[in-house]
C-alpha positions in Angstrom: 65.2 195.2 4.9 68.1 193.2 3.2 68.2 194.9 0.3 71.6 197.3 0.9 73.1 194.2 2.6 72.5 192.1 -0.7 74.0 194.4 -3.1 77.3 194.8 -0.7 77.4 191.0 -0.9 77.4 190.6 -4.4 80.0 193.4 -4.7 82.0 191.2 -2.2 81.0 188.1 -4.4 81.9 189.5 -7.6 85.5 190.6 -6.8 86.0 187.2 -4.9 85.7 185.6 -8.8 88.2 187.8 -10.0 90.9 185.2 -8.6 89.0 182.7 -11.2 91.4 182.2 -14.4 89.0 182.2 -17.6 91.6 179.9 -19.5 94.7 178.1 -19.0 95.2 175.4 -21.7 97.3 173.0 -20.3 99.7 170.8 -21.8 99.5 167.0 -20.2 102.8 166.5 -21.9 104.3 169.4 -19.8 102.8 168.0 -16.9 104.1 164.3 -17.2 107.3 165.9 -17.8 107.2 167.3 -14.3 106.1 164.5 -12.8 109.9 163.3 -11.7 110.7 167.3 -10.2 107.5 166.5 -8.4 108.3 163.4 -6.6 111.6 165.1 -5.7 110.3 167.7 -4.3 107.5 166.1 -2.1 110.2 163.2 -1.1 111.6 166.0 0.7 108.6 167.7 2.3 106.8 164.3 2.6 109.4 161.6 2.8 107.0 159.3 4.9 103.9 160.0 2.9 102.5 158.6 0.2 100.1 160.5 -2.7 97.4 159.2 -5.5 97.9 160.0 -9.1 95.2 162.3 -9.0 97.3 164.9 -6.3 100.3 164.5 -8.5 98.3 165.7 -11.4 97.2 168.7 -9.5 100.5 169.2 -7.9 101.9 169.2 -11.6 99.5 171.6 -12.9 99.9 174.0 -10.0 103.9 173.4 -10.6 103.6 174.3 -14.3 100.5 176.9 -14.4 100.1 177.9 -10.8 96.3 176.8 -10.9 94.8 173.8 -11.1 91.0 172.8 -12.4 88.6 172.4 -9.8 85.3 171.3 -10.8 85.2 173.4 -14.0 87.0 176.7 -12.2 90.8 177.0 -12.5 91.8 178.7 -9.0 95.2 179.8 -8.2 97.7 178.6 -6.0 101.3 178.3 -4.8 102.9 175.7 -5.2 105.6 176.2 -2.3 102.5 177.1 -0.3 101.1 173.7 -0.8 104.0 171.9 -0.2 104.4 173.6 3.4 100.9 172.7 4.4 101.5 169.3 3.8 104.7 169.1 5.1 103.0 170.5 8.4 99.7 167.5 7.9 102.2 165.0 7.8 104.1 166.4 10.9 100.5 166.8 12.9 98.5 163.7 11.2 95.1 163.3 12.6 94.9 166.8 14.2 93.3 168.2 11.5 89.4 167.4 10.7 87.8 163.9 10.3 85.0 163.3 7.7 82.7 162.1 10.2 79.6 163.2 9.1 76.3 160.6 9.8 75.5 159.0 6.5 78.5 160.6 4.9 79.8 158.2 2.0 83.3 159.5 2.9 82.8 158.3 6.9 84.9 154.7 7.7 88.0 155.6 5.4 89.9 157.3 7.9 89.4 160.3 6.2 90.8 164.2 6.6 90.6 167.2 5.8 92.7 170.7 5.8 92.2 174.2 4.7 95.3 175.4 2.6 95.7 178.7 0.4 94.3 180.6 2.8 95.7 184.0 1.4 93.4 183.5 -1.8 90.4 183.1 0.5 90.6 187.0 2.4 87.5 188.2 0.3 85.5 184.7 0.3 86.0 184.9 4.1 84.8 188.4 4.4 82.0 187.8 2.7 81.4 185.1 5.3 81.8 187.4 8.0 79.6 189.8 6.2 76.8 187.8 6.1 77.2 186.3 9.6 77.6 189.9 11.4 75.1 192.0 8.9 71.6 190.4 9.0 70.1 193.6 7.7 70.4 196.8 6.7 69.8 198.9 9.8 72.9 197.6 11.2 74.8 198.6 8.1 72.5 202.4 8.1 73.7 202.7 12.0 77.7 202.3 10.9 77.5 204.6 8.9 75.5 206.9 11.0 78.3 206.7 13.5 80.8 207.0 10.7 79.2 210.5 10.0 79.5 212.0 13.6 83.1 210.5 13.9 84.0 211.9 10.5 82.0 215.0 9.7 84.4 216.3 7.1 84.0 213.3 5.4 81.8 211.8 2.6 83.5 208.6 1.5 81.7 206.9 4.7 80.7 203.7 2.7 84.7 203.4 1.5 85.2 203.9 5.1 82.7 201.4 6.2 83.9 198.3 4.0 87.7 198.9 5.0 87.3 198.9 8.2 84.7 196.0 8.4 87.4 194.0 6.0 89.9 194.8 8.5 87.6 192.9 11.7 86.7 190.0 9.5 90.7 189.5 9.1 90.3 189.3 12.6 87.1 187.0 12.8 89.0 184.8 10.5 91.9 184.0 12.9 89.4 181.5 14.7 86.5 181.2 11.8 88.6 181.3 8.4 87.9 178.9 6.1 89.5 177.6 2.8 89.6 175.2 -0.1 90.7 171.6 0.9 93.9 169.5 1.2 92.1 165.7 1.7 94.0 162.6 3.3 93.6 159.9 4.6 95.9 158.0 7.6 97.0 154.2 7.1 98.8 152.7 9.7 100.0 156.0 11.2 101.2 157.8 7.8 99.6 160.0 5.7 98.3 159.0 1.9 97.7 162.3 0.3 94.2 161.9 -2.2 93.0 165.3 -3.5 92.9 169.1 -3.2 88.9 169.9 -3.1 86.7 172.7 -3.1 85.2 173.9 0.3 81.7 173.4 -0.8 82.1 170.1 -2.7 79.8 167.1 -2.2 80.5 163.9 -0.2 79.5 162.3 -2.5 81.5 163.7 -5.7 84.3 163.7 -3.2 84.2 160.0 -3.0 83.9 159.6 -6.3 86.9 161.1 -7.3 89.0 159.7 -4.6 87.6 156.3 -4.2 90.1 154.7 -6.3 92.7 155.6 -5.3 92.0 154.4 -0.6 94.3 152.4 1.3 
């Protein structure tokens, strides 16, 4: 039976699109305007680095709104969060992960990628440690069984239950966390920043987008 191990999900699922924005109605004036303050800005981080217009956009729009539009979802971010991860890609260059996949349209570019943001990904990684620890519901039933002997005063065991188990997947995550993606590619030994990306986007919309704009 799965069927007490679904519905925890989609409660996990549901208040993981809470960070979502409905609307945000940008100005592309306002962002143009920022476009100088954001070369300054990643000249310092980034002074060896080099970045495509469609980064500066998003860097603008994170700048200006603190979200930026990915594939019809505005998700949040920090801007100053951002700019630390890259400053720390183009310190460690290729240590990060290759697109390397077999048949991949994004394999042969010299192509990377790294998770950033992490802090807005706590629940979608619990809910990936959730799914990955709870295959069914007797495994759930027999936590909470040992909940009611450890806690016998208690009644709240389910409360109980999802704390605790959100407190082990913060440990899970340390070496299985996941985020959205900061894309690069390396050319000649320097870092040419392209996109930032959604975790479960396609190669191939991936190249699409960034195609244009490859050393």
């Amino acid at each position: 039976m799965v069927e007490l191990r679904n519905k925890i999900i989609d409660s996990i699922s549901y208040l993981d699109n809470i960070k979502y924005l409905s609307k945000c109605d940008i100005d592309d004036t306002k962002l143009q305007n920022s476009y100088r303050e954001i070369y300054t800005v990643l000249n310092y981080y980034c002074p060896e680095s080099t970045f495509s217009n469609v980064i500066i956009k998003q860097l603008a729009t994170v700048f200006c709104y603190k979200c930026v539009e990915l594939e019809k979802k505005l998700y949040p971010y920090i801007f100053s969060e951002l700019l630390q991860r890259m400053r720390a890609v183009e310190c460690n260059k290729p240590r990060y992960k290759p697109f390397n996949r077999k048949n991949s349209p994004l394999k042969g570019f010299n192509l990377y990628h790294v998770h950033h943001s992490l802090n807005f990904e706590m629940v979608f990684n619990f809910k990936r440690y959730f799914e990955q620890i709870y295959k069914h519901d007797e495994q759930i039933n027999f936590k909470i069984k040992e909940l009611e002997i450890m806690y016998p005063s208690r009644t709240d065991y389910f409360s109980i239950f999802v704390r605790s188990e959100f407190i082990n997947s913060v440990e899970w995550n340390e070496d299985n966390k996941t985020g959205e993606w900061l894309v690069y590619q390396i050319v000649e030994g320097k870092v040419h920043f392209l996109a930032l990306a959604l975790h479960e986007t396609t190669d191939q919309y991936l190249i699409d987008l960034i195609k244009p704009y490859l050393k």
